[in-house]
mmCIF file of the N, C-alpha and C atoms, coordinates in Angstrom:
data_MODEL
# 
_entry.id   MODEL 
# 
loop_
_atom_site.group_PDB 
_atom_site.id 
_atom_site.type_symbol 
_atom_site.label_atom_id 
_atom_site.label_alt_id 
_atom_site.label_comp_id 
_atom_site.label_asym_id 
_atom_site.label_entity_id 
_atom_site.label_seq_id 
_atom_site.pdbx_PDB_ins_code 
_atom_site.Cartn_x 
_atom_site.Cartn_y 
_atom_site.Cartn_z 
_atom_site.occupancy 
_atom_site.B_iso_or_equiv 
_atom_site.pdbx_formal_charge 
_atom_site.auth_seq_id 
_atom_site.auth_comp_id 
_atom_site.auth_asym_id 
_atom_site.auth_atom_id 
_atom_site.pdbx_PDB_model_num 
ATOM 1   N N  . UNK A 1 1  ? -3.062 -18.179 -22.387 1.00 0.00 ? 1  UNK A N  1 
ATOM 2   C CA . UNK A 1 1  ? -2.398 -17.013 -21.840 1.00 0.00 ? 1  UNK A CA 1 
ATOM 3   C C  . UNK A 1 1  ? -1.041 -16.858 -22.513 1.00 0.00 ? 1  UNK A C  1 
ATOM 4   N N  . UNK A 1 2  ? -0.850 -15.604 -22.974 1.00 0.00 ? 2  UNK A N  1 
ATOM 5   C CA . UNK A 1 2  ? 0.209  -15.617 -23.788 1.00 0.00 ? 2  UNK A CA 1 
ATOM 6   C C  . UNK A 1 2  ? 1.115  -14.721 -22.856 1.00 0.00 ? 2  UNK A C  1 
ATOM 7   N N  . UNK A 1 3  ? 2.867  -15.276 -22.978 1.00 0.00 ? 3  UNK A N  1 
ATOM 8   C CA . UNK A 1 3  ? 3.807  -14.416 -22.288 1.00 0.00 ? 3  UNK A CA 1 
ATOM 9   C C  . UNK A 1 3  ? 4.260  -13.331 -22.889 1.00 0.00 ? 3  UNK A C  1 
ATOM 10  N N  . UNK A 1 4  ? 3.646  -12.010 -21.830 1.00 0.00 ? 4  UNK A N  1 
ATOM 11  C CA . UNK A 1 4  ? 3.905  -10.824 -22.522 1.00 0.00 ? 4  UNK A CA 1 
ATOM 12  C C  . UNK A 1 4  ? 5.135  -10.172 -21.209 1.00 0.00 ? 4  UNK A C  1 
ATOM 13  N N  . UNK A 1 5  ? 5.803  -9.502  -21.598 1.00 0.00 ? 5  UNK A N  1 
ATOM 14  C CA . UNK A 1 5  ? 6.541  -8.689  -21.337 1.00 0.00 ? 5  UNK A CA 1 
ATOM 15  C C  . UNK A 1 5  ? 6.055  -7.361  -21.038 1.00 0.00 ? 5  UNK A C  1 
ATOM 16  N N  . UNK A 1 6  ? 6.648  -6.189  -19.688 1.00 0.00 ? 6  UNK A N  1 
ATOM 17  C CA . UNK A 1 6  ? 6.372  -5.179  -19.659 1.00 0.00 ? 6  UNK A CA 1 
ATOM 18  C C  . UNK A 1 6  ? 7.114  -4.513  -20.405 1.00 0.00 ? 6  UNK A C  1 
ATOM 19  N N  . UNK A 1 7  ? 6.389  -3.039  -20.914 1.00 0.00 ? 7  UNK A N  1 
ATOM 20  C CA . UNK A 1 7  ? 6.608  -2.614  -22.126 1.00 0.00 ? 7  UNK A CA 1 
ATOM 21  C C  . UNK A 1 7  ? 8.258  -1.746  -20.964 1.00 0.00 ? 7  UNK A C  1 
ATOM 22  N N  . UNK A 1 8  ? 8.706  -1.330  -20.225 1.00 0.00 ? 8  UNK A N  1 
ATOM 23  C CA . UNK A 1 8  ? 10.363 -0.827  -19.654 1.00 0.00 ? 8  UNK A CA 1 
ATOM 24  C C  . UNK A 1 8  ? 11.261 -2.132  -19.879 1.00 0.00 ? 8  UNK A C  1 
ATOM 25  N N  . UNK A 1 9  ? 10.731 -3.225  -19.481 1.00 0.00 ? 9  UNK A N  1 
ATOM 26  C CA . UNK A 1 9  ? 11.609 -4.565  -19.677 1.00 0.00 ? 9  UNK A CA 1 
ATOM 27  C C  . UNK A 1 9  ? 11.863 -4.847  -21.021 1.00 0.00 ? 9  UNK A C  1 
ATOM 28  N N  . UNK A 1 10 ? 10.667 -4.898  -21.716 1.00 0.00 ? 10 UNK A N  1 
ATOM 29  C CA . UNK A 1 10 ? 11.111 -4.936  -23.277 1.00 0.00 ? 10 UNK A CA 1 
ATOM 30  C C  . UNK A 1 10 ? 11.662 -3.745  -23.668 1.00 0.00 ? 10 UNK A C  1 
ATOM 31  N N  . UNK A 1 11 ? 12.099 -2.801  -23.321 1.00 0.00 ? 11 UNK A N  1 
ATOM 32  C CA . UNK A 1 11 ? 12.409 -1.386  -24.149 1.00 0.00 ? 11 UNK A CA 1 
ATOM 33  C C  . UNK A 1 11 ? 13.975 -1.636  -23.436 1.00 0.00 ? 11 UNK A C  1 
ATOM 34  N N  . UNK A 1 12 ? 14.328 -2.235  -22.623 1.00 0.00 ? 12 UNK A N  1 
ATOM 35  C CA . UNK A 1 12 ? 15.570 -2.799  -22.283 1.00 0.00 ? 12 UNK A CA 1 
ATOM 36  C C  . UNK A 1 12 ? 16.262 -3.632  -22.559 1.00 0.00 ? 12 UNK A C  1 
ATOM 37  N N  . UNK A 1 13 ? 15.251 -4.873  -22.741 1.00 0.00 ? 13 UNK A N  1 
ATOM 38  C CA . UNK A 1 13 ? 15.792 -5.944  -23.577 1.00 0.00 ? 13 UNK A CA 1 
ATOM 39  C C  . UNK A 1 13 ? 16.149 -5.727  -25.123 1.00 0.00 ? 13 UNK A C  1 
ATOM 40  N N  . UNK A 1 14 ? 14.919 -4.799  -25.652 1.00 0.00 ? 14 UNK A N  1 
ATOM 41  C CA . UNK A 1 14 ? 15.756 -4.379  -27.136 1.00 0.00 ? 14 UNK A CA 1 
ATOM 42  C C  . UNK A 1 14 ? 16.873 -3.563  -27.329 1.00 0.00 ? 14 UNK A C  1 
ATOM 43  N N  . UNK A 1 15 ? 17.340 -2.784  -26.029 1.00 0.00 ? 15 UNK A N  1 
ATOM 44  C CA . UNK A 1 15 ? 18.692 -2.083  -26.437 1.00 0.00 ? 15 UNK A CA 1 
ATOM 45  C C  . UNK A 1 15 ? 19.699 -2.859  -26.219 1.00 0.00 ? 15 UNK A C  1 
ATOM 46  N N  . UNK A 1 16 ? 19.543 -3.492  -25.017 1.00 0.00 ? 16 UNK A N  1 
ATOM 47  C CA . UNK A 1 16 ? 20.813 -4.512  -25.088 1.00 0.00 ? 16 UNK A CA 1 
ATOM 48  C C  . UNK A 1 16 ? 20.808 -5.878  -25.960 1.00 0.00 ? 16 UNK A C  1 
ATOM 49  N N  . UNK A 1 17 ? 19.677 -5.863  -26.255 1.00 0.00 ? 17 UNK A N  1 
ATOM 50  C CA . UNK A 1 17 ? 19.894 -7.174  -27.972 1.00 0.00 ? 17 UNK A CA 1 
ATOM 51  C C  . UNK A 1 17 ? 20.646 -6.434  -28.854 1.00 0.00 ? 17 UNK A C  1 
ATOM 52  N N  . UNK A 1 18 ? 20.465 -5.284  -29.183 1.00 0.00 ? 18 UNK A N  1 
ATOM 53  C CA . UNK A 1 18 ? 20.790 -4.317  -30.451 1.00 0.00 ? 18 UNK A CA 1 
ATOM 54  C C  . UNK A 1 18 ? 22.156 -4.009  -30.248 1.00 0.00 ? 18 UNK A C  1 
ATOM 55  N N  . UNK A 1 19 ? 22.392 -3.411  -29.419 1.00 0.00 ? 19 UNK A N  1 
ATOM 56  C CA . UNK A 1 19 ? 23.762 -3.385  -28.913 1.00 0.00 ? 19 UNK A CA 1 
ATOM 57  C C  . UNK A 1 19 ? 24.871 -4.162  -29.102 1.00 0.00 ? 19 UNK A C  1 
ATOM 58  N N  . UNK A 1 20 ? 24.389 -5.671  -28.349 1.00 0.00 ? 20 UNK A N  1 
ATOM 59  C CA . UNK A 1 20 ? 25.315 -6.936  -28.192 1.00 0.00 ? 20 UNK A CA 1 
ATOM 60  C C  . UNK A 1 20 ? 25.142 -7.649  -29.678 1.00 0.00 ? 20 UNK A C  1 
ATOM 61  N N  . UNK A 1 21 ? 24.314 -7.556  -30.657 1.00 0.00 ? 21 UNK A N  1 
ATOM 62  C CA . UNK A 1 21 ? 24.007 -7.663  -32.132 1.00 0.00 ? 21 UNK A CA 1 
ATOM 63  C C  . UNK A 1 21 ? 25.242 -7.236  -33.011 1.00 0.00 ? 21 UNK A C  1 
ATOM 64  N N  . UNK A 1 22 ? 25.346 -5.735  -32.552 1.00 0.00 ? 22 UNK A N  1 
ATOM 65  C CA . UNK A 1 22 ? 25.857 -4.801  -33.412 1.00 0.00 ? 22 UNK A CA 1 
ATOM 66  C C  . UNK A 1 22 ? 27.770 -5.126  -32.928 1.00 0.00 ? 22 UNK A C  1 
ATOM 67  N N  . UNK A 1 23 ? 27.573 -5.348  -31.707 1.00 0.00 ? 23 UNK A N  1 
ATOM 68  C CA . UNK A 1 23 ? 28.925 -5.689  -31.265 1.00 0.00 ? 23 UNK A CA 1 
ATOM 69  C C  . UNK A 1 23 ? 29.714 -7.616  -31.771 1.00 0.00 ? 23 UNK A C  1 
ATOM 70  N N  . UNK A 1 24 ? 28.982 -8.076  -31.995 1.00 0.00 ? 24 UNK A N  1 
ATOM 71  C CA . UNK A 1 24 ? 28.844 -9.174  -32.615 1.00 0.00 ? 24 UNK A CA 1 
ATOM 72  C C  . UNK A 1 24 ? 29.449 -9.335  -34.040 1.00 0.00 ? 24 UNK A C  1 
ATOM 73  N N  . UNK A 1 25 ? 28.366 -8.477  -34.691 1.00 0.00 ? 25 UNK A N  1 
ATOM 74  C CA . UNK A 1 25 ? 28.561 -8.577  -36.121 1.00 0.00 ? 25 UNK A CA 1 
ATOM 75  C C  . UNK A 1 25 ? 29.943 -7.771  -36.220 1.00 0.00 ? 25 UNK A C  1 
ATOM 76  N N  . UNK A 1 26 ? 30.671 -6.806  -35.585 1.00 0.00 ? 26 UNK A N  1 
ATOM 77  C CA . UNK A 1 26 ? 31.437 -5.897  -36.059 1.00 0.00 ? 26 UNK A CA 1 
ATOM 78  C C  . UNK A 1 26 ? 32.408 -7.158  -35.482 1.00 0.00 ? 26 UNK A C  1 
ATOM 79  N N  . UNK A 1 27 ? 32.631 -7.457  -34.477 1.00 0.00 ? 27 UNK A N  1 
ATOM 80  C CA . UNK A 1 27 ? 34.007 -8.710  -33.996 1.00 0.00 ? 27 UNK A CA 1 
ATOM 81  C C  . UNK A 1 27 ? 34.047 -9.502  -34.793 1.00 0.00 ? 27 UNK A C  1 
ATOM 82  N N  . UNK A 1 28 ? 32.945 -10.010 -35.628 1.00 0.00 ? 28 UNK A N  1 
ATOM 83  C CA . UNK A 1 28 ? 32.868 -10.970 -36.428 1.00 0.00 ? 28 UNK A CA 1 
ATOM 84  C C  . UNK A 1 28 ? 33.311 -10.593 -37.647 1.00 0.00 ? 28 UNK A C  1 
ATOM 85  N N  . UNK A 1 29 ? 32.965 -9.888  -37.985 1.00 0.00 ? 29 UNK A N  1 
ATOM 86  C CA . UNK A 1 29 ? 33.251 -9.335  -39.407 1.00 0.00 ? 29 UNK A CA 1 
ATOM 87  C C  . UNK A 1 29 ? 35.387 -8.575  -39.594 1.00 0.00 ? 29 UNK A C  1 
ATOM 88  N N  . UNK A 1 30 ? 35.642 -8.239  -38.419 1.00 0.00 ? 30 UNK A N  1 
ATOM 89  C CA . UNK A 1 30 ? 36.942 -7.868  -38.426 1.00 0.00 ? 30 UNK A CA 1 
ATOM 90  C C  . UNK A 1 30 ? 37.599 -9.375  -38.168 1.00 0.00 ? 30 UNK A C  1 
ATOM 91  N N  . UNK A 1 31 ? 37.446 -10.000 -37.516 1.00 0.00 ? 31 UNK A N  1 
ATOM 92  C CA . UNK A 1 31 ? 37.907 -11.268 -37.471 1.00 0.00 ? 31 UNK A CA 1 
ATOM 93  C C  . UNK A 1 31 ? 37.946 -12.325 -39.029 1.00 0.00 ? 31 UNK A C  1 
ATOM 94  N N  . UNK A 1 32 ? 37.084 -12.202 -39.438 1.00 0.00 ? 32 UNK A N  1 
ATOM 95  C CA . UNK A 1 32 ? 36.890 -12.951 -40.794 1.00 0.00 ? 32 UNK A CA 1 
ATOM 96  C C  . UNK A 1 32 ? 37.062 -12.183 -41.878 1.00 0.00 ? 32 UNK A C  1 
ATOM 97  N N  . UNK A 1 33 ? 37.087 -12.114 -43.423 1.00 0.00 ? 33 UNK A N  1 
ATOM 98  C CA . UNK A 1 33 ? 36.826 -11.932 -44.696 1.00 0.00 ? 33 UNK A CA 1 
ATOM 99  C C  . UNK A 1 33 ? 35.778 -11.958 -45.054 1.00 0.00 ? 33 UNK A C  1 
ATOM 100 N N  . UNK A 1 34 ? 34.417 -11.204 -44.868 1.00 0.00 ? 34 UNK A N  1 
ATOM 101 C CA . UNK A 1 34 ? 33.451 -11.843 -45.254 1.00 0.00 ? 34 UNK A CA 1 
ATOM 102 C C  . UNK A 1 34 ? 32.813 -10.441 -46.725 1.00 0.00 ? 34 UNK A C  1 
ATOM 103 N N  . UNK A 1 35 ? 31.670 -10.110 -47.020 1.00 0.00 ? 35 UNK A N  1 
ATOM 104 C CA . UNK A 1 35 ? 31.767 -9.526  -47.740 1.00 0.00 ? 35 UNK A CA 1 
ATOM 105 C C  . UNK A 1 35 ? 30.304 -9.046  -47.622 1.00 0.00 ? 35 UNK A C  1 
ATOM 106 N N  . UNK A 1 36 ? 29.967 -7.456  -48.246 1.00 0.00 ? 36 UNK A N  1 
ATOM 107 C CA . UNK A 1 36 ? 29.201 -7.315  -47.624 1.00 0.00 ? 36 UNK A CA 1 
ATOM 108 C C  . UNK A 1 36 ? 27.714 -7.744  -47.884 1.00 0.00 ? 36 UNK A C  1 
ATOM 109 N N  . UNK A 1 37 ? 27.428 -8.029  -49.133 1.00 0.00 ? 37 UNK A N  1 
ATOM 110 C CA . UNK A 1 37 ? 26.112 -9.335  -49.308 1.00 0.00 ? 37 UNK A CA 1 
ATOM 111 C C  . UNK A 1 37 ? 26.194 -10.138 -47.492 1.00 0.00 ? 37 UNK A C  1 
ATOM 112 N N  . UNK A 1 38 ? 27.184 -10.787 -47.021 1.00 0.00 ? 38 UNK A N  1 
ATOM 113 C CA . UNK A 1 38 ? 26.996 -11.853 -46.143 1.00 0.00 ? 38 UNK A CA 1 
ATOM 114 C C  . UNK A 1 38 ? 26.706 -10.578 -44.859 1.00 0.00 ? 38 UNK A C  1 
ATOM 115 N N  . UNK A 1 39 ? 27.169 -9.848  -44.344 1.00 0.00 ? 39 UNK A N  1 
ATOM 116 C CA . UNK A 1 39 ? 27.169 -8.962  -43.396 1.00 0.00 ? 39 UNK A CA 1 
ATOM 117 C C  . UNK A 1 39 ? 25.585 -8.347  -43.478 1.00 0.00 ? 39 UNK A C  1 
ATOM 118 N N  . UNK A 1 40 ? 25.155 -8.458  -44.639 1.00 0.00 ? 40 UNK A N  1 
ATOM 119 C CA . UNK A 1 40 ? 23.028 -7.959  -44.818 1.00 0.00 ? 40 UNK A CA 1 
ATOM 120 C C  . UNK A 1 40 ? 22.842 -8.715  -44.594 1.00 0.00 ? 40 UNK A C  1 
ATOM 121 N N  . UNK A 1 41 ? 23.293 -10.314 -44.758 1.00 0.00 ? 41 UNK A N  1 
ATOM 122 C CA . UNK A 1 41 ? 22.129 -11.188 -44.298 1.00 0.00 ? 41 UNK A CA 1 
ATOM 123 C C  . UNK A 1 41 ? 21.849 -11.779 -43.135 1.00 0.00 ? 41 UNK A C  1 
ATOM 124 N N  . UNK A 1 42 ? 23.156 -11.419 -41.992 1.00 0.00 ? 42 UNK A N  1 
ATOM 125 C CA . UNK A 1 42 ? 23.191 -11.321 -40.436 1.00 0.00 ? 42 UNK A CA 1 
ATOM 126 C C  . UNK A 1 42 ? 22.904 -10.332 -39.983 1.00 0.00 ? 42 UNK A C  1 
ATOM 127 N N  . UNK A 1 43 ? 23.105 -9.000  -40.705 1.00 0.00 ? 43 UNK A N  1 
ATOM 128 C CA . UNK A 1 43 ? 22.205 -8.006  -40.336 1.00 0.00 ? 43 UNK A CA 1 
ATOM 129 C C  . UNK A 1 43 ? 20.536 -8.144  -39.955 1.00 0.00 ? 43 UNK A C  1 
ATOM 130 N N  . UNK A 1 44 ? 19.953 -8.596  -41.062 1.00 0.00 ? 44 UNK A N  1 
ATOM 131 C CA . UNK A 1 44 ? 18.484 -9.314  -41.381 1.00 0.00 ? 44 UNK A CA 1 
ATOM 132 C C  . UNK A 1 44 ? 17.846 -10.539 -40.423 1.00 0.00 ? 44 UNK A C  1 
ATOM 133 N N  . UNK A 1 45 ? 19.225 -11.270 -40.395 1.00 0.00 ? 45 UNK A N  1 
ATOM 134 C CA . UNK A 1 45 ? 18.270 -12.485 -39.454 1.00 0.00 ? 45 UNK A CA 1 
ATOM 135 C C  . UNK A 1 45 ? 18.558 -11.923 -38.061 1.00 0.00 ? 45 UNK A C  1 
ATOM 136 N N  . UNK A 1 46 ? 18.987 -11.033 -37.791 1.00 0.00 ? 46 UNK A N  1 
ATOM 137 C CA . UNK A 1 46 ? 19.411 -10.787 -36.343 1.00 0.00 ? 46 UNK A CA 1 
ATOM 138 C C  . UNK A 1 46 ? 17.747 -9.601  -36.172 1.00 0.00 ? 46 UNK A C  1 
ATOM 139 N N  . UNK A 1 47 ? 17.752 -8.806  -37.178 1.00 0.00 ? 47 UNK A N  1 
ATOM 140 C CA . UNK A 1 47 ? 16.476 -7.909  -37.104 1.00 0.00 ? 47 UNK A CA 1 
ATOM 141 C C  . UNK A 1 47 ? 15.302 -8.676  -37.211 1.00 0.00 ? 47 UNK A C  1 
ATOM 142 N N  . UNK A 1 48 ? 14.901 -9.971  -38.031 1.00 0.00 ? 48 UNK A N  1 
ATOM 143 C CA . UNK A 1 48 ? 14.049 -10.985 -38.052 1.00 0.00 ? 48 UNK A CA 1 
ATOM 144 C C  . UNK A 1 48 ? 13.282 -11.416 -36.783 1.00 0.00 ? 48 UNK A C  1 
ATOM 145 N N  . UNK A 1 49 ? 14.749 -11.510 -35.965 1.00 0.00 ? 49 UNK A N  1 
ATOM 146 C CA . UNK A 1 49 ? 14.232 -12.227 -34.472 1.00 0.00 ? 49 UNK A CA 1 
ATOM 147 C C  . UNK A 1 49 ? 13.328 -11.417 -33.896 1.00 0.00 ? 49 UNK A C  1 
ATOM 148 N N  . UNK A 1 50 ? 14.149 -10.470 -33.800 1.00 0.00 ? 50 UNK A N  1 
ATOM 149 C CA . UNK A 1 50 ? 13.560 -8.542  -32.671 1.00 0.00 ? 50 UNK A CA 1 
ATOM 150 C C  . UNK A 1 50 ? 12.119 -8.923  -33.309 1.00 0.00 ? 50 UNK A C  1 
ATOM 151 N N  . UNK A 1 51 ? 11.989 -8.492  -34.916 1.00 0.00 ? 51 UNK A N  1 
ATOM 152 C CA . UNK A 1 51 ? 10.709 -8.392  -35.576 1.00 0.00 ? 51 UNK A CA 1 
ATOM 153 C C  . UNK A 1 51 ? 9.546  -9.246  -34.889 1.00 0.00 ? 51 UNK A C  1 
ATOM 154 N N  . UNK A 1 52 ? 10.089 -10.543 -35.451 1.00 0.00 ? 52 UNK A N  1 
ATOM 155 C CA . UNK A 1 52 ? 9.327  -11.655 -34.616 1.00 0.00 ? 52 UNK A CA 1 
ATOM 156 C C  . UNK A 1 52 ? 9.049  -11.416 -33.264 1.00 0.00 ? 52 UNK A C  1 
ATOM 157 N N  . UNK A 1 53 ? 9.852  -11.399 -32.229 1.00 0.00 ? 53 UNK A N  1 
ATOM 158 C CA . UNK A 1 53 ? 9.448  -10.951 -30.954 1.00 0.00 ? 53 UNK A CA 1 
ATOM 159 C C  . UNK A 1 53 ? 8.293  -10.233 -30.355 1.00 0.00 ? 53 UNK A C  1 
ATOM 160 N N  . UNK A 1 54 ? 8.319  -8.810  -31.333 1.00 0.00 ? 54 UNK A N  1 
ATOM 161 C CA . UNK A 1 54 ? 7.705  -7.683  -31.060 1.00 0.00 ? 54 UNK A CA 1 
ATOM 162 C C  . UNK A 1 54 ? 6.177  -8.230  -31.695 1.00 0.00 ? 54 UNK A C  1 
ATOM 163 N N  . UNK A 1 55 ? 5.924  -8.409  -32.721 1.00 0.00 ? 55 UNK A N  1 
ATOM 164 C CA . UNK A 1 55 ? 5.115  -9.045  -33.877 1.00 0.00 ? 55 UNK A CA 1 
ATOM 165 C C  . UNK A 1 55 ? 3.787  -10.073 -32.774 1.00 0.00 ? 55 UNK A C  1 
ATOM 166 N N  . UNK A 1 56 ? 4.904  -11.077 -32.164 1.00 0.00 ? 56 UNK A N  1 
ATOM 167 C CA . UNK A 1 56 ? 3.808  -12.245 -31.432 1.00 0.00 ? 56 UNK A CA 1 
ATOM 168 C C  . UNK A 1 56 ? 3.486  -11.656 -30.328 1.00 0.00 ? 56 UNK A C  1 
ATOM 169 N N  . UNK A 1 57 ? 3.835  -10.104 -30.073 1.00 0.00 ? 57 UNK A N  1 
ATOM 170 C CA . UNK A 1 57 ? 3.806  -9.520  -28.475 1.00 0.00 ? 57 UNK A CA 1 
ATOM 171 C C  . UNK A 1 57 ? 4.371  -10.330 -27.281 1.00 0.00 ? 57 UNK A C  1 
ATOM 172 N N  . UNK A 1 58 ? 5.715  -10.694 -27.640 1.00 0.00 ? 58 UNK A N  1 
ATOM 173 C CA . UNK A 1 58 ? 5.859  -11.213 -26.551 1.00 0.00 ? 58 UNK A CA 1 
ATOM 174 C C  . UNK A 1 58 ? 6.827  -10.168 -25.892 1.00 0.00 ? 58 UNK A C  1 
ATOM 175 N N  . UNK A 1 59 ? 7.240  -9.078  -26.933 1.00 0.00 ? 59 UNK A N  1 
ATOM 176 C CA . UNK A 1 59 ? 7.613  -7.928  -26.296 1.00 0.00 ? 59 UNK A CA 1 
ATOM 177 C C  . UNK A 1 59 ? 7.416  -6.958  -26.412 1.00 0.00 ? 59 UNK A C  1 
ATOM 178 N N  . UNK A 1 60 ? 6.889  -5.996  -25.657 1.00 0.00 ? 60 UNK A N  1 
ATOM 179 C CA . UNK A 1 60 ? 5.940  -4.529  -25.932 1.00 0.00 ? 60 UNK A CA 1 
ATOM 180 C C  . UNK A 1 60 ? 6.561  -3.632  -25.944 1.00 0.00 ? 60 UNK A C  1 
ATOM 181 N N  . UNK A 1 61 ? 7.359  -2.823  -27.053 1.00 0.00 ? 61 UNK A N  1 
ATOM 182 C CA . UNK A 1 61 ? 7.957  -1.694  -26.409 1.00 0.00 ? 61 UNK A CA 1 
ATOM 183 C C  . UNK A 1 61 ? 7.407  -0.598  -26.469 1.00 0.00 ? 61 UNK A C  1 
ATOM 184 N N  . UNK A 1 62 ? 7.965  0.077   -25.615 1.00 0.00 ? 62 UNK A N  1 
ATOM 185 C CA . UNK A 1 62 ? 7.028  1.698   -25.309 1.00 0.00 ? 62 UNK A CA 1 
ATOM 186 C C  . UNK A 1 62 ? 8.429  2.426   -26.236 1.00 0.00 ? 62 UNK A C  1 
ATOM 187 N N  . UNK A 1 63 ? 9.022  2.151   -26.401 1.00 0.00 ? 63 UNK A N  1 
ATOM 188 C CA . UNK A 1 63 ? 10.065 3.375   -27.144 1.00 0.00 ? 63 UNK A CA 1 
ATOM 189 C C  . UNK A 1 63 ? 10.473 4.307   -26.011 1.00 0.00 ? 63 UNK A C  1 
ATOM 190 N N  . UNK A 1 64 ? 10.471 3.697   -25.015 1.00 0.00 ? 64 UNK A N  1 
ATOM 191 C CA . UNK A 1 64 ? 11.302 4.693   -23.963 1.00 0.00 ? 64 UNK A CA 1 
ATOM 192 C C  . UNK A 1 64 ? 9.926  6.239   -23.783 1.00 0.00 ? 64 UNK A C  1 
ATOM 193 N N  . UNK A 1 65 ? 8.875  5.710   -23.971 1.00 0.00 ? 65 UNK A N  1 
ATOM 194 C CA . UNK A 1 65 ? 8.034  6.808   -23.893 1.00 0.00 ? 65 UNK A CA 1 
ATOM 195 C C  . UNK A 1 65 ? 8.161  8.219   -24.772 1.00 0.00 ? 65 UNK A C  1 
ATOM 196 N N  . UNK A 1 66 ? 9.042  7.832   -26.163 1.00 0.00 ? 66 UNK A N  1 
ATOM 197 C CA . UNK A 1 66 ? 9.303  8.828   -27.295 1.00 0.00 ? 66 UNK A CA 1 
ATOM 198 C C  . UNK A 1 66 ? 8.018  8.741   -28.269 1.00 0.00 ? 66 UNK A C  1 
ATOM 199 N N  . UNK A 1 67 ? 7.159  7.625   -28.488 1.00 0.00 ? 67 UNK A N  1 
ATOM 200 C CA . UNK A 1 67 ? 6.107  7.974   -29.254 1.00 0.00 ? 67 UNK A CA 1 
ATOM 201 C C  . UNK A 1 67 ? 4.803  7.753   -28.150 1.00 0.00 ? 67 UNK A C  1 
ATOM 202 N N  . UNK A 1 68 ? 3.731  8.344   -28.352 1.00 0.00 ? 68 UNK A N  1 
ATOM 203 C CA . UNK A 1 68 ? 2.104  7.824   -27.737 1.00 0.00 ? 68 UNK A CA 1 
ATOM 204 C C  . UNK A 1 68 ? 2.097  6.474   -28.531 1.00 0.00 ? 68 UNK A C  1 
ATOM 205 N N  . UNK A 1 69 ? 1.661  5.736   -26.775 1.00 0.00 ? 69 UNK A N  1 
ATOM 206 C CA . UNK A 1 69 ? 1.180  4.500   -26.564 1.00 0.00 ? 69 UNK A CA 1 
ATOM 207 C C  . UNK A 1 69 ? -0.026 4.124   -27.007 1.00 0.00 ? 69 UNK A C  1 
ATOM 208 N N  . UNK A 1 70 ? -0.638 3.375   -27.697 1.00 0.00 ? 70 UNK A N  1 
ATOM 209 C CA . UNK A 1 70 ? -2.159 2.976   -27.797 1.00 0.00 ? 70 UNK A CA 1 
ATOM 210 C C  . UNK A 1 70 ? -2.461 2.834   -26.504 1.00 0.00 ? 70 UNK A C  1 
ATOM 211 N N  . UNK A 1 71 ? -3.496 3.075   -26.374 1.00 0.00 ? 71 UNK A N  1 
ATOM 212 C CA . UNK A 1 71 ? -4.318 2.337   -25.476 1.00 0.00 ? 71 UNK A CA 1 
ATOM 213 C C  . UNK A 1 71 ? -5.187 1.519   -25.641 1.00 0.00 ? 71 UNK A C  1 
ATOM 214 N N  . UNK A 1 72 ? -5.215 0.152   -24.771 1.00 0.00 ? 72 UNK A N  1 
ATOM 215 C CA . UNK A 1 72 ? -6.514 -1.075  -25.348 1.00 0.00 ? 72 UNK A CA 1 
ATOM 216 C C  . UNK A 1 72 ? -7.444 -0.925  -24.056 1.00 0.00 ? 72 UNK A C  1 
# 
């Protein structure tokens, strides 16, 4: 039995990952010198995770009901 997520919980959990991501990288990046090669590649592993997530279904998103859902 695999842990799946409802597709409103996951469509919540990805805005506030994305969000707190994006708020992250920008504190981080004003705080430090970094350059922007290094700023793509925390960009990337931070999108990696989401990817992964979505990928093993452990999170379903509906897109806030903006595209048709498959149906199984």
């Amino acid at each position: 039995m695999k842990f799946r997520i409802s597709p409103l919980v996951s469509d919540i959990i990805i805005s506030v990952y994305v969000i707190v991501t994006l708020y992250l990288r920008f504190k981080y990046e004003n705080q430090s010198n970094i350059t922007i090669a290094n700023s793509l590649v925390i960009g990337v592993c931070f999108f990696v995770i989401l990817w992964s997530l979505i990928k093993l279904k452990i999170l379903n998103p509906n897109w806030f009901g903006l595209f048709n859902s498959k149906k199984i």
